[in-house]
Backbone as a ProteinNet text record, in pm:
[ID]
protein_1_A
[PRIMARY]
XXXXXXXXXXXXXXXXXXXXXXXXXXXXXXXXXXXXXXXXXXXXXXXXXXXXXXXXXXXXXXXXXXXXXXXXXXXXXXXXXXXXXXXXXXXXX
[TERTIARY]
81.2	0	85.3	220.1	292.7	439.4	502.5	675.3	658.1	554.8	546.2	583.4	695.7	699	615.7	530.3	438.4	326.4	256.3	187	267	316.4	420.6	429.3	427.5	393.4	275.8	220.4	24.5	-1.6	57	41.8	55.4	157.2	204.4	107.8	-34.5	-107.4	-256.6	-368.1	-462.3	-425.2	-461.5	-425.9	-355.2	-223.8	-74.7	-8.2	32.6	142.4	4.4	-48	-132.7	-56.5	41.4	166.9	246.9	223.8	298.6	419.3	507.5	612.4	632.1	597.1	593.4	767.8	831.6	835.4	874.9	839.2	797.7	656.9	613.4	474.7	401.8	265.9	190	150.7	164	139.2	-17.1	-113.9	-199	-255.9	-203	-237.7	-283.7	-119.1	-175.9	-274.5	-295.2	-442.1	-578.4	-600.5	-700.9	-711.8	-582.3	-565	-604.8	-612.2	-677.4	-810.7	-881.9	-1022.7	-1032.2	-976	-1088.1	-1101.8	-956.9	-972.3	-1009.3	-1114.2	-1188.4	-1319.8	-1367.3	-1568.2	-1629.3	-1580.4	-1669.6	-1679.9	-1567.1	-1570.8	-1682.8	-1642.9	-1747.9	-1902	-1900.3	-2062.5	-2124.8	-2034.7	-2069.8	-2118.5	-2011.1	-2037.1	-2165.7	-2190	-2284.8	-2423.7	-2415.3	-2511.9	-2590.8	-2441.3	-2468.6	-2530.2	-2490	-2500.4	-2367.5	-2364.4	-2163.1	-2168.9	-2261.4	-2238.2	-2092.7	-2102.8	-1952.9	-1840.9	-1849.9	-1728.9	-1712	-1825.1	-1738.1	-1688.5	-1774.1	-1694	-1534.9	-1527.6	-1355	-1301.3	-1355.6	-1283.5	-1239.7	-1306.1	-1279.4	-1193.1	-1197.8	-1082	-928.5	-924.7	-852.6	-773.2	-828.1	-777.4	-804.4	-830	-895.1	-834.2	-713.5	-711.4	-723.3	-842	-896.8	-1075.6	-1072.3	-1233.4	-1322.3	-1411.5	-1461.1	-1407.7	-1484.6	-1473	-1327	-1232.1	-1095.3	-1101.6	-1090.5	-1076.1	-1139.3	-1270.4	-1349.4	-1285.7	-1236	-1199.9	-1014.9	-977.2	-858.1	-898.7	-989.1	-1025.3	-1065.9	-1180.1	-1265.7	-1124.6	-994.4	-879.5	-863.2	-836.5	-786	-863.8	-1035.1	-1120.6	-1116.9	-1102.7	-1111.8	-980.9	-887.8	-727.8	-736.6	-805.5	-829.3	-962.7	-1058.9	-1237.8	-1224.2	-1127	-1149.9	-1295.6	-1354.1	-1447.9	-1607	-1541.4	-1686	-1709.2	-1774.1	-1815.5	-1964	-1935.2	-1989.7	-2105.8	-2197.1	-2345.7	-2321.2	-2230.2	-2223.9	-2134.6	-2066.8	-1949.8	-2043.2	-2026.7	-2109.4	-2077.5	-2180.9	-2225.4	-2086.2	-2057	-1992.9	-2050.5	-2139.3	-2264.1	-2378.6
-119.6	0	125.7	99.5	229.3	205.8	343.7	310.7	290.9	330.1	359.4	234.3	217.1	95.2	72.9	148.7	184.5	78.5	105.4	40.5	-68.9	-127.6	-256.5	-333.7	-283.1	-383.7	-401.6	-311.9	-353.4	-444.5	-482.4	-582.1	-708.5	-712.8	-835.4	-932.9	-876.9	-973.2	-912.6	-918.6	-809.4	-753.9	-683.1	-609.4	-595.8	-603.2	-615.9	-481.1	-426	-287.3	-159.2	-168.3	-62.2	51.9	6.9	86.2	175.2	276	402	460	473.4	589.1	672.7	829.2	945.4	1039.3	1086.5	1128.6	964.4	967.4	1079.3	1088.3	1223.9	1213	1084	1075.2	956.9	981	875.7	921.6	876.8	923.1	908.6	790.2	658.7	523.8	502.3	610.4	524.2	614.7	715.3	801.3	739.4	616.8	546.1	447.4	370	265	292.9	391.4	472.5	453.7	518.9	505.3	414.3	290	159	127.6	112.7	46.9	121.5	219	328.8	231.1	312.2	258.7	324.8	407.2	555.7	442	368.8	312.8	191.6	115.4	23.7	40.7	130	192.1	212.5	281.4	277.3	181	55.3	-64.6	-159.8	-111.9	-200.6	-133.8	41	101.7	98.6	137.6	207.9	338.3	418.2	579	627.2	696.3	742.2	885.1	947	1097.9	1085.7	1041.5	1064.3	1043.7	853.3	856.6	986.5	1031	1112.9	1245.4	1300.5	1414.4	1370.9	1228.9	1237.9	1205.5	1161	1142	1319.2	1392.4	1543.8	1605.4	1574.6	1595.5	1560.7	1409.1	1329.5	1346	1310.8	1335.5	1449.7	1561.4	1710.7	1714.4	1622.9	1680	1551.6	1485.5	1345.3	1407.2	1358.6	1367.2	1228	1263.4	1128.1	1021.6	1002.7	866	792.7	897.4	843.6	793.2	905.3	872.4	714.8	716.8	624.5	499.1	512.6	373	293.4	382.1	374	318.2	375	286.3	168.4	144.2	34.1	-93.2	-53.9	-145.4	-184	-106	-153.9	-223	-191.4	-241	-360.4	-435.2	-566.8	-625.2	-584	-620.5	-687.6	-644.8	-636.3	-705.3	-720.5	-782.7	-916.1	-1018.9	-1085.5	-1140.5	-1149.4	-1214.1	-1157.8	-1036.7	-921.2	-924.4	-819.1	-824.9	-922.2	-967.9	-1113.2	-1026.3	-1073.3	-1018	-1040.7	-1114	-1182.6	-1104.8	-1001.6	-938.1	-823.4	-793	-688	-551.9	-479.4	-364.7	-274.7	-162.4	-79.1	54.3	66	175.5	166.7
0	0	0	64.2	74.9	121.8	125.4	153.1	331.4	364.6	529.3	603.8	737.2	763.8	836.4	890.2	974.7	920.6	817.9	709.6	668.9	625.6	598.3	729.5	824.2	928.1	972.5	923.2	956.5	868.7	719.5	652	666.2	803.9	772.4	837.3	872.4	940.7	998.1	1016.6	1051	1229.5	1225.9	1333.6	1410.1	1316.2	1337.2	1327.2	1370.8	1363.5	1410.3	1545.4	1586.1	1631.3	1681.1	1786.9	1657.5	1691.7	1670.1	1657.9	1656.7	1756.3	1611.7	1667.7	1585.9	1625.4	1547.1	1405.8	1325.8	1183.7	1108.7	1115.3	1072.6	1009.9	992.9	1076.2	1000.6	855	747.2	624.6	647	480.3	505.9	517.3	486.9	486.1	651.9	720.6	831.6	938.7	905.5	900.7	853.8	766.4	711.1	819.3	821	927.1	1020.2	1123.3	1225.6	1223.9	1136.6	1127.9	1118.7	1032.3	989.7	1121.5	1194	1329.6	1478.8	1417.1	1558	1525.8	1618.9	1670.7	1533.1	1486.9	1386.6	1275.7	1229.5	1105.8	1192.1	1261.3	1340.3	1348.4	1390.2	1386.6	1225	1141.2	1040.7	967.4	1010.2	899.1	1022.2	1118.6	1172.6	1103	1155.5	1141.3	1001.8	897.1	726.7	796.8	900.3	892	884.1	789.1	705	824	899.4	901.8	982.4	1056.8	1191.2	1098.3	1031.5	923.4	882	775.7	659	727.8	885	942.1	1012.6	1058.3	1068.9	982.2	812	720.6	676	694.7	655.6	764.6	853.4	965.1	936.9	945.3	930	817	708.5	565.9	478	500	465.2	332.2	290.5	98.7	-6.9	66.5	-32	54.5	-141.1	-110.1	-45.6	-14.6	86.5	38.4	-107.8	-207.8	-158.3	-187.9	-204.2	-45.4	26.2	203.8	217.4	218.3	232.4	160.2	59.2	-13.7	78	115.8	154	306.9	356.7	557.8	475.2	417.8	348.6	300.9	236.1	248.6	375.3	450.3	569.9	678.2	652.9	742	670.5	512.2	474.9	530	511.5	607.4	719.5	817.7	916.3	964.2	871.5	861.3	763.1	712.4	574.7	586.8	699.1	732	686.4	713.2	734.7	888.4	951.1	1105.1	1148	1246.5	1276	1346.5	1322.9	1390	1575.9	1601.9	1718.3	1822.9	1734.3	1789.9	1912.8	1994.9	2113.4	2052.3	2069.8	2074.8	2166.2	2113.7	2244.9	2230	2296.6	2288.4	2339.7
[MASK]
+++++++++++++++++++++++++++++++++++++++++++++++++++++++++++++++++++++++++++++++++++++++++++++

């Protein structure tokens, strides 16, 4: 997905490389990675209500338009989901 090792180690497995340490700059991959793996993207894909997504996708990523934003968490939430989310999984709300 990117030169980031940051991202390259989130690859190497789903929900693998959460841990941080800043500088450098998070690039934006791992700004997507963030969201897929918050409650906002969670709620979304339980709910299908985008409003919260697309306001921290405009936060978050302010020079991609939703589409793009949105398609880039949507990688990382399948990364991370191969399954899809299990009806069975609990509520946190």
């Amino acid at each position: 997905m990117s030169d980031c090792r940051h991202c390259n180690q989130a690859l190497s497995g789903p929900m693998a490389g959460s841990g941080y340490k800043y500088p450098p700059q998070p690039c934006s991959n791992c700004m997507a990675r963030a969201v897929a793996r918050s409650m906002v993207a969670h709620d979304a894909v339980r709910t299908r209500d985008t409003t919260e997504l697309r306001e921290t996708l405009a936060r978050t990523l302010p020079g991609l338009t939703y589409e793009q934003a949105a398609a880039m968490v949507r990688k990382w939430w399948q990364h991370d989901h191969p399954n899809g989310i299990s009806k069975e999984q609990p509520s946190h709300g």
